[in-house]
C-alpha positions as CSV (number, residue, x, y, z in Angstrom):
1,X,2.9,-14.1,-1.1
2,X,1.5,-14.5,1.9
3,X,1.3,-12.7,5.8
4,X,0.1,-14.1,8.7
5,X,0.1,-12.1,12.2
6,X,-0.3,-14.2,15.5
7,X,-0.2,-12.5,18.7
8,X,0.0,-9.1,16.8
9,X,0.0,-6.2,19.2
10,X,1.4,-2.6,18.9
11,X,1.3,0.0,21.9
12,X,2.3,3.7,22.0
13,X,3.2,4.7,25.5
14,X,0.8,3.0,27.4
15,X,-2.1,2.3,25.2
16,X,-2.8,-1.1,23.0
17,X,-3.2,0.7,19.5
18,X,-4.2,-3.0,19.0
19,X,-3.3,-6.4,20.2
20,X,-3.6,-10.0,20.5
21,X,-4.2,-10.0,16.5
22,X,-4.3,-13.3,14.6
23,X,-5.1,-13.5,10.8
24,X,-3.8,-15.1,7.7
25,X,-3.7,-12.5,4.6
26,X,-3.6,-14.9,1.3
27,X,-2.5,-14.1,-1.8
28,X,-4.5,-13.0,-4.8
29,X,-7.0,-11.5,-2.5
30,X,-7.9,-7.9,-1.4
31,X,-8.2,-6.4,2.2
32,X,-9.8,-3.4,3.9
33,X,-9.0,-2.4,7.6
34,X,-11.6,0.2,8.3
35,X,-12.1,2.1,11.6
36,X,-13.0,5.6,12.8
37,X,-9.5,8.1,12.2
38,X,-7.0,7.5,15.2
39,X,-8.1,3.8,15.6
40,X,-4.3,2.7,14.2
41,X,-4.9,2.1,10.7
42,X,-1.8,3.4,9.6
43,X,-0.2,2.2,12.5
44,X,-1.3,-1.2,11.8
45,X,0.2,-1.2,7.9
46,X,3.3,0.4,8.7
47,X,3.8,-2.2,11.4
48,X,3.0,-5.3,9.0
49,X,5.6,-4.2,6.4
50,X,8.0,-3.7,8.4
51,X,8.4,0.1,9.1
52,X,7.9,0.4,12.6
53,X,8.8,-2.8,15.0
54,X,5.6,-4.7,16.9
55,X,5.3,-4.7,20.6
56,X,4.6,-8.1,20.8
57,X,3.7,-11.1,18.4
58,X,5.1,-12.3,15.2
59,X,4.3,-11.6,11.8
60,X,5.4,-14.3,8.6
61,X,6.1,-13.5,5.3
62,X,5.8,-16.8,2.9
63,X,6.2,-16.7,-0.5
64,X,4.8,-18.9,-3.0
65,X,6.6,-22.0,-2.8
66,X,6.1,-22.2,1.3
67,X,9.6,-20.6,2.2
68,X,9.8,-17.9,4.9
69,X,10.9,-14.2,3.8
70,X,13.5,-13.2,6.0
71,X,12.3,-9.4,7.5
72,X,15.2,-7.7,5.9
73,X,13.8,-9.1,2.4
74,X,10.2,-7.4,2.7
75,X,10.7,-4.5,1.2
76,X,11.7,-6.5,-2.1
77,X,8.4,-8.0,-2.0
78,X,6.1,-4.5,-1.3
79,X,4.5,-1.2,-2.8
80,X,3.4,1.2,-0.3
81,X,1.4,4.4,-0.9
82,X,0.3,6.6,1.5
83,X,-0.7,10.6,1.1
84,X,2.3,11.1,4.3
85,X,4.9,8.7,2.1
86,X,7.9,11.4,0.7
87,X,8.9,11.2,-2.9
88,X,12.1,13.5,-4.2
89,X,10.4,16.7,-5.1
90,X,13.5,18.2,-6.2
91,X,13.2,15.9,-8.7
92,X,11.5,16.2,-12.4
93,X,8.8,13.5,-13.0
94,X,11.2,11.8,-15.6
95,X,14.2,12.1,-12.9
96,X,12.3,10.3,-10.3
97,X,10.7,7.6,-12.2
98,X,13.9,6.9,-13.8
99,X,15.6,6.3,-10.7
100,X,12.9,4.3,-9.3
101,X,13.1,2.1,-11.2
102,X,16.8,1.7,-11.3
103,X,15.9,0.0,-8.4
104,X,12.7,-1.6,-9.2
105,X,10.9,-3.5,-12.0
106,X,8.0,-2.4,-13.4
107,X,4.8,-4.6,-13.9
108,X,4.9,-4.8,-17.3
109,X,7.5,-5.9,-19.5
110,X,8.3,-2.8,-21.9
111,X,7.1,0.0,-20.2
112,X,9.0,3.1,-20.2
113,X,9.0,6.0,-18.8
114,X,7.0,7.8,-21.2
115,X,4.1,5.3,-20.5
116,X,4.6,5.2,-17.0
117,X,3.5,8.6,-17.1
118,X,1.3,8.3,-19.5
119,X,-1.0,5.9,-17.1
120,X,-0.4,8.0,-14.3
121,X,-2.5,10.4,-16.1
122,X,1.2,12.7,-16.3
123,X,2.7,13.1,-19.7
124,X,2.3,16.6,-19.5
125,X,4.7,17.3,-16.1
126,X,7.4,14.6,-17.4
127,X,9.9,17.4,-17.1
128,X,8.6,19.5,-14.4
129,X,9.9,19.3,-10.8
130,X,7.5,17.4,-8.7
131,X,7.7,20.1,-6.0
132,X,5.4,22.1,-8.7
133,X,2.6,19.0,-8.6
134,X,-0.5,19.7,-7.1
135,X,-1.6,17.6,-4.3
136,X,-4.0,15.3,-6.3
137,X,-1.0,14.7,-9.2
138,X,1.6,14.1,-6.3
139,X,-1.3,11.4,-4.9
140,X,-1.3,9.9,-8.6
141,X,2.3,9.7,-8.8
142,X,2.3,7.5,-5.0
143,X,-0.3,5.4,-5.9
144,X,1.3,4.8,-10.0
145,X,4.7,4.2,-8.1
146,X,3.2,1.5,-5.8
147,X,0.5,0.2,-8.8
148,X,2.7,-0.1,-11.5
149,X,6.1,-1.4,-9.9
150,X,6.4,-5.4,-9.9
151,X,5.5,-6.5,-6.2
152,X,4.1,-9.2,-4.6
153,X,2.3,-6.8,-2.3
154,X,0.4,-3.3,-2.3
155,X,-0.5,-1.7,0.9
156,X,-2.5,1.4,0.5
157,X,-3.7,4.0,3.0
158,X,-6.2,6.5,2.1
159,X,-5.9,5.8,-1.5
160,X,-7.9,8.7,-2.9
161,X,-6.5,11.4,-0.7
162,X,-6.3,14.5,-2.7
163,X,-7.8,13.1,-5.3
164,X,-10.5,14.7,-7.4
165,X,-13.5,12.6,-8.9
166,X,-11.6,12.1,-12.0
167,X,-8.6,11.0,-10.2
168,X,-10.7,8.7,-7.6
169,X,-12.3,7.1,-11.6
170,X,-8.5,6.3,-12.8
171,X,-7.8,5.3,-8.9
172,X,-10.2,2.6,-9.4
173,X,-9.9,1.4,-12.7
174,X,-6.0,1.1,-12.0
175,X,-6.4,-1.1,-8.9
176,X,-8.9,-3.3,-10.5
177,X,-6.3,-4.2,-13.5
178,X,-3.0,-4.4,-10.5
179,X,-5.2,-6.4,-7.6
180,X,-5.4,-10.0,-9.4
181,X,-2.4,-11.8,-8.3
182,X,-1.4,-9.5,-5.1
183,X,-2.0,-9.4,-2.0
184,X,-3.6,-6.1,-1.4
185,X,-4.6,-4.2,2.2
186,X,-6.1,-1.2,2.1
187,X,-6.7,1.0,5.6
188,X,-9.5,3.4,4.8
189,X,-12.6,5.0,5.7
190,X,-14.4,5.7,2.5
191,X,-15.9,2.9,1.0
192,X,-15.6,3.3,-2.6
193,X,-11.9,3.1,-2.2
194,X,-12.7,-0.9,-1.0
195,X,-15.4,-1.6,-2.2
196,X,-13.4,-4.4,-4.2
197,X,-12.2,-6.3,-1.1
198,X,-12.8,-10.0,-0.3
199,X,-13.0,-9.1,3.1
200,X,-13.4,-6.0,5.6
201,X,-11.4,-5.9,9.0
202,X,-12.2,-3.3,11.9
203,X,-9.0,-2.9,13.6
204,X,-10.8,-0.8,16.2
205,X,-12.1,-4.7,17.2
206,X,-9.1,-6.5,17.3
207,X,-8.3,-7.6,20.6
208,X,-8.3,-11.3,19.8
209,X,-11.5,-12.6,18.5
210,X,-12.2,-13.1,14.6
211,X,-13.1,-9.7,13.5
212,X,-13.3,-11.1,9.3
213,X,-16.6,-10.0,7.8
């Protein structure tokens, strides 16, 4: 699946977080929009999937066989995770996957929830409320929601957020095996969490002019 943005602009009050943003974002390839913190990364991803509405311009989902994905239907085709995203902490680790994914389908064919948790790095805390997580298993749990649930799309921001080193190893050895056939954007400033990407975006430069490196 594809997005394109023409026109893009958002603005808080009276200042262009950005604007007059054109780019095609293809399947099967991976994206980092980098810029210093309060440049509107986040602003940017949560306005391209839909979360919060655009100011001005027009942004087109297509999927693969060239038909338009009305708005309403994006959120069938993404995985978001995001260190400020909420999961239900009252929840045990087996309650909320298991009701995840009585909406969703996982990736792979076969998985339970056993293995879910398993390659979340969680078999231990399958029963324990995720309100007891630490902040780097709570991260893990986002990102294994969003890597391991079958989507067209994975937006990420700040990936490794909480994360310790072995956490920021199974990070990227997790997006390597998910990234192939998606379309994946990742806002961040650390390097190492993109250092996969195709292509590198400042959004702190997009005010209309080809900003692709």
């Amino acid at each position: 699946m594809d997005i394109r943005v023409e026109g893009l602009g958002k603005k808080y009050f009276r200042e262009w977080i950005f604007r007059r943003m054109d780019f095609h974002f293809q399947s099967g390839k991976s994206y980092a929009i980098t810029g210093p913190n309060g440049s509107g990364k986040s602003s940017f991803l949560k306005t391209i999937s839909g979360a919060i509405p655009a100011t001005e311009g027009n942004i087109t989902y297509t999927a693969a066989g060239g038909n338009t994905v009305h708005s309403d239907l994006w959120p069938r085709h993404i995985t978001f995770a995001a260190p400020y995203l909420e999961v239900v902490e009252e929840f045990s680790l087996k309650e909320l996957l298991e009701f995840h994914f009585s909406f969703k389908e996982p990736a792979e064919k076969g998985d339970t929830v056993s293995l879910l948790a398993e390659k979340m790095y969680l078999q231990d805390s399958l029963h324990k409320q995720v309100r007891h997580f630490s902040s780097g298993m709570k991260q893990r749990l986002k990102l294994g929601l969003s890597f391991f649930t079958k989507a067209p799309i994975l937006f990420l921001d700040e990936p490794t957020s909480n994360l310790d080193f072995r956490g920021i190893d199974w990070y990227l050895t997790a997006i390597d095996l998910v990234k192939q056939e998606r379309l994946v954007i990742i806002c961040s400033n650390q390097p190492n969490e993109y250092s996969f990407c195709n292509h590198i975006l400042d959004i702190s430069s997009f005010k209309g002019r080809n900003n692709l490196k």
